[in-house]
C-alpha positions as CSV (number, residue, x, y, z in Angstrom):
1,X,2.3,-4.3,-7.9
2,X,3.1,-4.2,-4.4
3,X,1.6,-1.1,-3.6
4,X,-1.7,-1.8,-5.1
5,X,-1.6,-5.1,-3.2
6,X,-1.2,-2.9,-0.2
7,X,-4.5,-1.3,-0.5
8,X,-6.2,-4.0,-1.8
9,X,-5.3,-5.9,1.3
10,X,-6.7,-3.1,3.6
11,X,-3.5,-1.5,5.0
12,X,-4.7,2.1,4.2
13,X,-8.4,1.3,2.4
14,X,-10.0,0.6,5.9
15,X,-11.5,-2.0,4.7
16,X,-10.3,-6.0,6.5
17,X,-10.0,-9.3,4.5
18,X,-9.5,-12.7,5.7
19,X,-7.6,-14.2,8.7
20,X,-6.1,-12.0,11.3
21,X,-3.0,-13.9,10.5
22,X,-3.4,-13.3,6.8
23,X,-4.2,-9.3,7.3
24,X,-0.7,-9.7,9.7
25,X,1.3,-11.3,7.3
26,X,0.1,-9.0,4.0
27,X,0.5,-5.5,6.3
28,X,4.5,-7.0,7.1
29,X,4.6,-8.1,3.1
30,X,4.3,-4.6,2.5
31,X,6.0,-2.6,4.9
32,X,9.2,-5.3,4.2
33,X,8.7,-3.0,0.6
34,X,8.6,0.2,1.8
35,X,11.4,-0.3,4.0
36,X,13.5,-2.3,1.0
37,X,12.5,0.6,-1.5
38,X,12.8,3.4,0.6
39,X,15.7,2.3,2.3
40,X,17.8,1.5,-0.6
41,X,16.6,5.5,-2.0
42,X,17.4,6.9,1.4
43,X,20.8,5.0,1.7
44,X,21.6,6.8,-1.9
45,X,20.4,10.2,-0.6
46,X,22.6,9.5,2.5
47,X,25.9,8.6,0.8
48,X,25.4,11.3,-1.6
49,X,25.2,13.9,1.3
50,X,28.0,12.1,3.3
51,X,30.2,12.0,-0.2
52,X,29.1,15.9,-0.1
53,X,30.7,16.6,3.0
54,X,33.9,14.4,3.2
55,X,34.6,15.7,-0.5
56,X,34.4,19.3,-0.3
57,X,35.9,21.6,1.5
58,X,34.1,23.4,4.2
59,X,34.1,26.6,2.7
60,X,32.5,25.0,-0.9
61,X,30.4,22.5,1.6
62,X,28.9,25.8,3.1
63,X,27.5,26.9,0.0
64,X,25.8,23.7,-0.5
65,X,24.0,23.6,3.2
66,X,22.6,27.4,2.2
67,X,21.1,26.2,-0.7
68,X,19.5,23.2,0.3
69,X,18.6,25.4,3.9
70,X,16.9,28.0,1.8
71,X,15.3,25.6,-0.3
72,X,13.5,23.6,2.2
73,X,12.0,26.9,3.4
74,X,10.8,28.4,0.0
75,X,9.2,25.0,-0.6
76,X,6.7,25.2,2.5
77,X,6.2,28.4,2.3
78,X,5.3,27.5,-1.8
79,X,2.7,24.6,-1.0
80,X,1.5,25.9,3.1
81,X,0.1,22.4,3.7
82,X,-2.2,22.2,0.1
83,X,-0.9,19.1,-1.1
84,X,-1.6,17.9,2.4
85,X,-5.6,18.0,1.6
86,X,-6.0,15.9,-1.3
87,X,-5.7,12.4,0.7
88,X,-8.0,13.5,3.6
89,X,-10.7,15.5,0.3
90,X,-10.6,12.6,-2.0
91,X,-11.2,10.0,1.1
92,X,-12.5,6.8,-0.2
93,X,-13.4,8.0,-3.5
94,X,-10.4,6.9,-5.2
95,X,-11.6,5.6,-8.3
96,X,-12.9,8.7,-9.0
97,X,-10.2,10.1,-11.3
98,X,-11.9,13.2,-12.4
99,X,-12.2,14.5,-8.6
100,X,-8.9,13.8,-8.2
101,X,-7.4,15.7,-11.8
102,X,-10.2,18.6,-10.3
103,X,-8.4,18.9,-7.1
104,X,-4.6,18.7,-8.9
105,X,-5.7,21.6,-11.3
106,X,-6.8,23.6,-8.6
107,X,-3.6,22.8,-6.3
108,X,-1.6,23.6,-8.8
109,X,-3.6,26.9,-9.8
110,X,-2.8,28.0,-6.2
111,X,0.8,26.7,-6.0
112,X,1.4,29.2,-9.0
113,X,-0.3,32.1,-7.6
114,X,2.2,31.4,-4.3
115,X,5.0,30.6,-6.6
116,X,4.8,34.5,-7.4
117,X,5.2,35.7,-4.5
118,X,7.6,33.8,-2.7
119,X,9.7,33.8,-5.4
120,X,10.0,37.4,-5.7
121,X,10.4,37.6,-1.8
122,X,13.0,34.8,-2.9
123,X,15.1,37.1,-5.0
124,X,15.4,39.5,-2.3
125,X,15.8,37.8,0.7
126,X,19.1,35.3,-0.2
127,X,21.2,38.0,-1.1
128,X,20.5,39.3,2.5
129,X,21.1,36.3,4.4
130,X,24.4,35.1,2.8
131,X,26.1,39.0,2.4
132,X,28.5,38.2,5.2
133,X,29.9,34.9,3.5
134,X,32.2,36.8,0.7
135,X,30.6,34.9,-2.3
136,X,30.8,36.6,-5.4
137,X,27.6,38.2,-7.6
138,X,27.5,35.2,-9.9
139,X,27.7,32.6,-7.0
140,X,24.7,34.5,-5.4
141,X,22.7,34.7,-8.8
142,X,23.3,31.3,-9.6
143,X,21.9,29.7,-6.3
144,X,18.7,32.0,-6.8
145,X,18.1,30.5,-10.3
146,X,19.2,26.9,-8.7
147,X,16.3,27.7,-6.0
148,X,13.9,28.6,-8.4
149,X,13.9,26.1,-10.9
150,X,14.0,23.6,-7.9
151,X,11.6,25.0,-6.2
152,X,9.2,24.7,-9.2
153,X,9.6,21.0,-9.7
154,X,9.6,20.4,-6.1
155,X,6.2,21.5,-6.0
156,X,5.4,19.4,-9.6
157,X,6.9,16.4,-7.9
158,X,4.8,16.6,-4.6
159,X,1.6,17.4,-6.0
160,X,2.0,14.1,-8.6
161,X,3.2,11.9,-6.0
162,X,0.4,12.5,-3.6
163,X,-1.5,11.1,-7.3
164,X,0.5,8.0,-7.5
165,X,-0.3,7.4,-3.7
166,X,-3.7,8.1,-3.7
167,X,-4.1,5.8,-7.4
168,X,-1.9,3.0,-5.6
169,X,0.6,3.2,-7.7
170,X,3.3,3.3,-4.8
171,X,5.9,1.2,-6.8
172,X,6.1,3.8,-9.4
173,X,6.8,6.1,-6.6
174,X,9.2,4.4,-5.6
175,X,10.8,3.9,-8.5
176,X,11.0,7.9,-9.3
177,X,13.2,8.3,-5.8
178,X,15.3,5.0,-6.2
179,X,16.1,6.3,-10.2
180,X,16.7,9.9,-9.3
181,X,18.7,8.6,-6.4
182,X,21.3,6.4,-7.5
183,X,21.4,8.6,-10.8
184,X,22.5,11.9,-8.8
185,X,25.3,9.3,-6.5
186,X,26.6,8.1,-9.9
187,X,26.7,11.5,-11.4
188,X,28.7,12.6,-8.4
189,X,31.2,9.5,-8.5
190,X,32.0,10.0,-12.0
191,X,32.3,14.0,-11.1
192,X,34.4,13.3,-8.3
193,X,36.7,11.0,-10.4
194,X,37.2,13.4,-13.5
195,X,38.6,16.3,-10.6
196,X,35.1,18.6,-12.0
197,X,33.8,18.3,-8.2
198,X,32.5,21.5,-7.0
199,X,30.3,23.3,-4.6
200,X,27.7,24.6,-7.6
201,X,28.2,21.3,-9.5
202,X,27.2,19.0,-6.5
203,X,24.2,21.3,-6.4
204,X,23.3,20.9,-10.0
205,X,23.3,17.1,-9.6
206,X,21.2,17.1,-6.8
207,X,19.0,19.5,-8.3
208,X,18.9,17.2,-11.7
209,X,17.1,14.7,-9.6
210,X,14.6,16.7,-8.1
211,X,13.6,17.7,-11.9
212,X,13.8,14.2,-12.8
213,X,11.1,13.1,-9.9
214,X,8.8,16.1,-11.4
215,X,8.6,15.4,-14.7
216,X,8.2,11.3,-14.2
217,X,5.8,11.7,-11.7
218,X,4.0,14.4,-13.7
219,X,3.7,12.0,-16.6
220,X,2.8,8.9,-15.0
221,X,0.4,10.4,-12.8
222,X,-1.4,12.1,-15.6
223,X,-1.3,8.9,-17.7
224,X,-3.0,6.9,-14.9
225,X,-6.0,9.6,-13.9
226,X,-6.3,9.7,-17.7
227,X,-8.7,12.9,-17.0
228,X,-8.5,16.4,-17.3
229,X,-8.7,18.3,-14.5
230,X,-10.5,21.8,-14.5
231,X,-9.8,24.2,-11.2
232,X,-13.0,25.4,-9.8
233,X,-14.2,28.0,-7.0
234,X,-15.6,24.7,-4.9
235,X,-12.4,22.9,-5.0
236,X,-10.2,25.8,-4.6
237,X,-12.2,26.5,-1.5
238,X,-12.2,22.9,-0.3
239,X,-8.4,22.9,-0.7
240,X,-8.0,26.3,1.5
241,X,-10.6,25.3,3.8
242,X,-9.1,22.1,5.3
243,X,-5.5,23.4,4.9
244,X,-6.7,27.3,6.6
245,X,-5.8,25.7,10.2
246,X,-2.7,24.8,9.3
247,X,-1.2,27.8,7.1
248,X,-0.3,29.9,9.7
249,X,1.7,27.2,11.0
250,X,3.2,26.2,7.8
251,X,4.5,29.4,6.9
252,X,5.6,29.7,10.7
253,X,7.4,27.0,10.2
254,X,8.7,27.8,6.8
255,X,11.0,30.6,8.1
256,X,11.5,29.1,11.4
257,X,12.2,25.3,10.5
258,X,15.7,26.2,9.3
259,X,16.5,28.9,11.4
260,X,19.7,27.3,13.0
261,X,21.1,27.4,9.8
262,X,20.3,31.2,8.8
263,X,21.6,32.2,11.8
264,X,25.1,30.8,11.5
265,X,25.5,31.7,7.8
266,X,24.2,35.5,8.8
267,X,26.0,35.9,12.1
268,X,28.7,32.8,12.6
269,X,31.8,31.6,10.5
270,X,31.6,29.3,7.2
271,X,33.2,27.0,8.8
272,X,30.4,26.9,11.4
273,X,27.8,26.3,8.6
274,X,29.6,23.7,6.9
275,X,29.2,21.8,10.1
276,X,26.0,22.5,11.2
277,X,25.1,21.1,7.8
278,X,27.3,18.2,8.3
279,X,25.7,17.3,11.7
280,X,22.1,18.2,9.9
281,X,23.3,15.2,7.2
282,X,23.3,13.0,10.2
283,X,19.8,13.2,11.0
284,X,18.7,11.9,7.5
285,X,19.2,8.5,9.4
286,X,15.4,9.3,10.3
287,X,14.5,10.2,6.6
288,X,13.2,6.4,6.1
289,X,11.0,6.4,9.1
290,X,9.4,10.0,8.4
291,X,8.8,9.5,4.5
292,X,6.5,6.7,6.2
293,X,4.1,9.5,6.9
294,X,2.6,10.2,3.7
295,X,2.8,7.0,2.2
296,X,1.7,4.7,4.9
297,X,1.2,6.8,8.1
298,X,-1.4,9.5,6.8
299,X,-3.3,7.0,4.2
300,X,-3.8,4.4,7.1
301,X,-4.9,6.8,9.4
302,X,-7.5,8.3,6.9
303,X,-8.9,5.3,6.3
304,X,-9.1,3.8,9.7
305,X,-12.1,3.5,11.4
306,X,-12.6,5.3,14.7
307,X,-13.4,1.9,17.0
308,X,-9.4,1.1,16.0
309,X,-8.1,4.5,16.2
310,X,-6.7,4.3,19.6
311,X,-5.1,0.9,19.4
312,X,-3.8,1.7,16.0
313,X,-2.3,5.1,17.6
314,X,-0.9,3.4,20.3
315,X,1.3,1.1,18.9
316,X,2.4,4.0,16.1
317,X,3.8,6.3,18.5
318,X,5.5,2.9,20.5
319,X,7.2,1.8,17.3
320,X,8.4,5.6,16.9
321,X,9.9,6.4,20.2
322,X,11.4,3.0,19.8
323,X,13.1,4.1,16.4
324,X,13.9,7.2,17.9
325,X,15.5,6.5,21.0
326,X,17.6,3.4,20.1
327,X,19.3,6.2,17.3
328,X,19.7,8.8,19.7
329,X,21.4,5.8,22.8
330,X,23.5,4.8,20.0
331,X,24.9,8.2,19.1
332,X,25.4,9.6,23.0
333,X,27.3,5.4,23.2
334,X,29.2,6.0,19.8
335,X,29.6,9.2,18.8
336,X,32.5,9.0,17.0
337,X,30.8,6.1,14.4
338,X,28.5,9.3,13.2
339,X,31.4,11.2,13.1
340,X,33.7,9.0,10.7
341,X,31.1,9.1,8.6
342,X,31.2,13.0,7.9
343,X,35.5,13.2,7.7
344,X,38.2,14.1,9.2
345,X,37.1,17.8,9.0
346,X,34.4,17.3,11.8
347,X,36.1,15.1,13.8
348,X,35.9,17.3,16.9
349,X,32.2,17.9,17.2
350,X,31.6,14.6,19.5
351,X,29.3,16.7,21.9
352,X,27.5,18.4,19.0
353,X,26.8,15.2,17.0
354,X,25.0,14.4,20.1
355,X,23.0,17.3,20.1
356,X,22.3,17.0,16.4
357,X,20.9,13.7,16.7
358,X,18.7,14.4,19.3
359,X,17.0,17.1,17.6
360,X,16.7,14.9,14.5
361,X,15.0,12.1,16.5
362,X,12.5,14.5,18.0
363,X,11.8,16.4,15.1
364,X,10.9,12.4,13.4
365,X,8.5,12.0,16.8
366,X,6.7,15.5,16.1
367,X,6.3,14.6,12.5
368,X,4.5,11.0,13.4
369,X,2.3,13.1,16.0
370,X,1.2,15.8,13.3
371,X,0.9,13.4,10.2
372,X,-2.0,11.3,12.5
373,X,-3.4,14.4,13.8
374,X,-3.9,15.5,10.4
375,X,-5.3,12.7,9.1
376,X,-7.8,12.3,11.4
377,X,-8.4,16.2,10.8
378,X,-7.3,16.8,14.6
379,X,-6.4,20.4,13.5
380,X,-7.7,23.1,15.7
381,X,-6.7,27.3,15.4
382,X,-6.5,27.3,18.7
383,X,-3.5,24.6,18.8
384,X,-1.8,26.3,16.5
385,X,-1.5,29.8,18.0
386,X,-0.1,27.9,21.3
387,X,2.2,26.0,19.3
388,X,3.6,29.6,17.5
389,X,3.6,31.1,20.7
390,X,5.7,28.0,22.9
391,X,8.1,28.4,19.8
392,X,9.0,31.5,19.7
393,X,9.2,31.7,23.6
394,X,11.6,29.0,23.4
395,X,13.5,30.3,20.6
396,X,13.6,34.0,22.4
397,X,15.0,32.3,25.5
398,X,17.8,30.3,23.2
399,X,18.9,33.0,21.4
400,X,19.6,35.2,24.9
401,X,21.1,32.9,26.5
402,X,23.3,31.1,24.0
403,X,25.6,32.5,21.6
404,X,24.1,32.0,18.2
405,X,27.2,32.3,16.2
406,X,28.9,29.0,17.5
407,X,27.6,25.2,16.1
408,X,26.6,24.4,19.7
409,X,24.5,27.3,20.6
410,X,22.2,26.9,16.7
411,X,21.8,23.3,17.8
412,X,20.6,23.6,20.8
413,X,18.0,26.1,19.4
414,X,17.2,23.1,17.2
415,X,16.2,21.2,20.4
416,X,14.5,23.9,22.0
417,X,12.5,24.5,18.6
418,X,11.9,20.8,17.9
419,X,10.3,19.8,21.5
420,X,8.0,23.0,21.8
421,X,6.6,21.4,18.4
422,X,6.0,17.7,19.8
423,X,4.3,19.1,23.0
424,X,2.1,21.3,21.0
425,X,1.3,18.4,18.9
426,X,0.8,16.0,21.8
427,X,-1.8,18.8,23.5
428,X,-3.5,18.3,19.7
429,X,-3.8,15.0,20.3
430,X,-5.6,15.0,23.5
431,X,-7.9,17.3,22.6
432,X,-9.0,15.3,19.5
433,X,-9.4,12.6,20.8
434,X,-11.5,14.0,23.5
435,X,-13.5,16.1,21.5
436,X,-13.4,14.9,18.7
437,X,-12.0,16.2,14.9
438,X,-12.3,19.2,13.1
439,X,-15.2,19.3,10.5
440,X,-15.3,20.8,7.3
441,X,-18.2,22.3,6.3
442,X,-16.8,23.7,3.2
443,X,-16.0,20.2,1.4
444,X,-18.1,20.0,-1.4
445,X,-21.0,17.9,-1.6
446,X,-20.8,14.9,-3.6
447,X,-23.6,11.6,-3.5
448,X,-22.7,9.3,-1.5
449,X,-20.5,6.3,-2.2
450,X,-22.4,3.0,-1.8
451,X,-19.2,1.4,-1.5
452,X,-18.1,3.6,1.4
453,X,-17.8,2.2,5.0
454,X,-19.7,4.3,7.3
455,X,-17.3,4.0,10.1
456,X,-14.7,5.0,7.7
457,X,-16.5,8.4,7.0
458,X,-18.2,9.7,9.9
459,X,-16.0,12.2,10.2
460,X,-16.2,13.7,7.1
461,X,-18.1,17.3,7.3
C-alpha cells in the first residue's frame, strides 16, 4: 500500500533510509498519491458543489449554504480540537493498538457528552438564525434532523480516520472520500436528470456520503486495531490536557468561522446568501492543499526531529504561499474563469470573487501555520487570548464600517477575520521556536519505547 510505504520510508515516522536521492524520490512517490487521490476526491466534491450552484435556484441554493454553514460550526464546537490529540499522544508508539482503541474510547466518550449539549443548543439556535428567510416549519425541522444525523457521523468519521492515519492505512482513507465522492456526484446526475433535483434532496446526497465515510471508516478502523478500547480517567485527561490550550479557540472559532454567512442569512437577502455560498464554493480550490495537514503536514511534523525542524518549516510555508498566491494572481487576472464556473446567476460578482479567493488563500496559509504549530505542541494560552482578542477587534471594526447585509461587506469580514488568524499564528510560531514547545505534564506515563528515536521525543512531557 502506498501509504504504508509512506511511513515505512520515513516521510512522517522520523526515521531516514538510504540515499538522499532515494528518500527524495520515495517522499515525491508519495505525495504524486496524495495529490492523485485527493485530487481526484476533491475534483468530485468540487463539481458536486459547482453542479449545486449552477442547478438550483438561488433561493433553493440558499438553503443548501445554511446547512452546510451551520454544520461546519456544530462540528467544531462537537470535537474542540480532541481528535487533534491522538497523533501528537500516541507519538511513535504506533504499533500499540490497545493505546490507540484506549484513546478512541475515551474520544468518543467525550464527543458524546459534547454531542448533548451542542445539539440541544443546535435545536434552538437554527430556528433563530434563519427566521428572516420565509422557510416553512417542516423545511426548518428537516435541516435540524439533517444537522444532527450529520453531525454525528462527522464526528464517527474524523475520529476513525485519524485511526487509519495513524495505522498507515492512508489508502483506505482515501478510498472512503474518493467512494463517497463520486457516489454523492453520480447520485446528483441521475437526480438532476429524472427533474427530482431539489434544495433538501441535494442535501440528503451530500449528507449520504458523510454517513458513508463514518461507517467505513468505523469498520475498517476497528478491524485493523483489532482491540477494544476501554475510556479511562488517565486518557480522558491526556486528551483534555493537550487539547485545553486550544478549546477556547476552537469554540471561538466554531461560532465565529462562519460568521459571514450567518450574518447575511440573519440580516441580508437570500439572494445574497446564495452567493456568498457560491463564492465560498470557489475557495474549495484550496481544499487539496489543506487536507494535506492532517495526513501529511501534522504526521511529518510530529515525527520530525528538532535539528530538521527549521529547514523542514521553511520550505513548508514556501511551497504554501506559492500555492496560495499563484490562485489568488490568477483570480484578480481572470476573474471571470471562476465565475463561469458558478453560472450565469453570479456573473456579476467579478470584484467579490476576488475578495472570496483571497480570503480562501489566507485562510489555507493560517491552516499550514497552525497544523505545524500544533504538531510540534507550539500551543501557548497566552497566544490564544491575543489571537481572540485581534479577531474580534477586527471583526468589531468590519462590522461598523461596512454594511453587513451586502456580499461585499461579509466578505471582507472574511479577510479581516482570516489575517488576524495567520498573524496570531505566525506570533505562535516565533515564540515556539524561541522558547521552545508546550509540555504536557498530564500524558500518562508509559515505559519507554526502545525503538523510539530520542531526537524524535524530546519534547514529549
Amino acid at each position: 500500500m502506498a501509504g504504508d510505504f509512506a511511513w515505512r520510508i520515513g516521510l512522517v515516522s522520523g526515521k531516514q533510509f538510504g540515499t538522499p536521492v532515494t528518500q527524495l524520490a520515495s517522499r515525491m512517490r508519495v505525495l504524486a498519491n496524495f495529490f492523485v487521490a485527493q485530487g481526484v476526491t476533491m475534483a468530485g466534491n468540487l463539481l458536486y458543489g459547482l453542479l449545486c450552484v449552477r442547478l438550483l435556484p438561488a433561493d433553493d441554493y440558499a438553503k443548501f449554504v445554511v446547512v452546510f454553514a451551520v454544520q461546519g460550526t456544530v462540528i467544531v464546537l462537537m470535537d474542540v480540537n480532541f481528535t487533534g490529540t491522538i497523533v501528537p499522544l500516541v507519538g511513535e508508539r504506533l504499533t500499540d493498538h490497545k493505546l490507540i482503541a484506549d484513546y478512541v474510547a475515551s474520544l468518543r466518550q467525550l464527543s458524546n457528552w459534547i454531542y448533548a449539549l451542542v445539539g440541544i443548543g443546535l435545536v434552538f439556535f437554527f430556528p433563530v438564525l434563519v427566521k428572516n428567510r420565509a422557510w416553512d416549519l417542516r423545511t426548518v425541522a428537516a435541516m435540524v434532523v439533517i444537522l444532527l444525523l450529520s453531525t454525528w457521523f462527522m464526528r464517527i468519521g474524523s475520529a476513525y480516520g485519524a485511526v487509519l492515519i495513524l495505522l498507515r492505512d492512508r489508502s483506505t482513507w482515501y478510498r472512503g472520500q474518493m467512494i463517497s465522492s463520486f457516489g454523492t456526484l453520480t447520485l446528483l446526475l441521475v437526480a438532476w436528470a429524472f427533474h427530482a433535483l431539489g434544495p433538501l434532496l441535494a442535501i440528503l446526497i451530500n449528507v449520504g456520503g458523510i454517513v458513508f465515510v463514518g461507517i467505513f471508516y468505523y469498520f475498517r478502523a476497528s478491524k485493523s486495531l483489532g482491540a477494544v478500547g476501554e475510556a479511562s480517567p488517565e486518557t480522558r485527561k491526556a486528551i483534555t490536557g493537550l487539547a485545553l490550550p486550544n478549546i477556547p479557540q476552537a469554540v471561538f472559532y466554531a461560532l465565529q468561522g462562519q460568521l459571514s454567512v450567518f450574518l447575511i442569512t440573519y440580516l441580508g437577502h437570500t439572494k445574497g446568501v446564495a452567493s456568498v455560498g457560491a463564492l465560498g464554493r470557489l475557495g474549495q480550490i484550496f481544499a487539496v492543499f489543506m487536507q494535506m495537514n492532517p495526513l501529511i503536514i501534522e504526521p511529518y511534523f510530529a515525527k520530525l526531529r528538532s535539528t530538521q525542524l527549521k529547514k523542514n518549516y521553511a520550505v513548508a510555508l514556501l511551497l504554501a504561499a506559492i500555492a496560495c498566491i499563484g490562485i489568488t494572481a490568477m483570480a484578480w487576472q481572470i476573474p471571470q474563469l471562476f465565475l463561469w464556473a458558478l453560472g450565469p446567476q453570479y456573473r456579476n460578482l467579478t470584484k467579490e470573487v476576488n475578495i472570496a479567493i483571497g480570503a480562501s488563500a489566507v485562510s489555507c496559509f493560517s491552516g499550514v501555520l497552525w497544523t505545524i504549530h500544533s504538531a510540534r505542541r507550539f500551543v501557548y494560552w497566552w497566544n490564544v487570548m491575543f489571537s481572540m482578542v485581534l479577531i474580534v477587534a477586527a471583526q468589531i471594526g468590519c462590522i461598523l464600517l461596512l454594511d453587513m447585509s451586502t456580499v461585499r461587506g461579509v466578505l471582507l469580514l472574511a479577510v479581516a477575520t482570516n489575517t488576524a488568524s495567520m498573524f496570531s499564528n505566525v506570533l505562535s510560531g516565533v515564540y515556539g521556536f524561541l522558547k521552545g514547545p508546550r509540555r504536557v505534564a498530564d500524558t500518562p506515563k508509559l515505559p519507554p519505547d526502545i525503538n523510539a528515536d530520542p531526537e524524535s521525543t524530546a519534547h514529549v512531557g
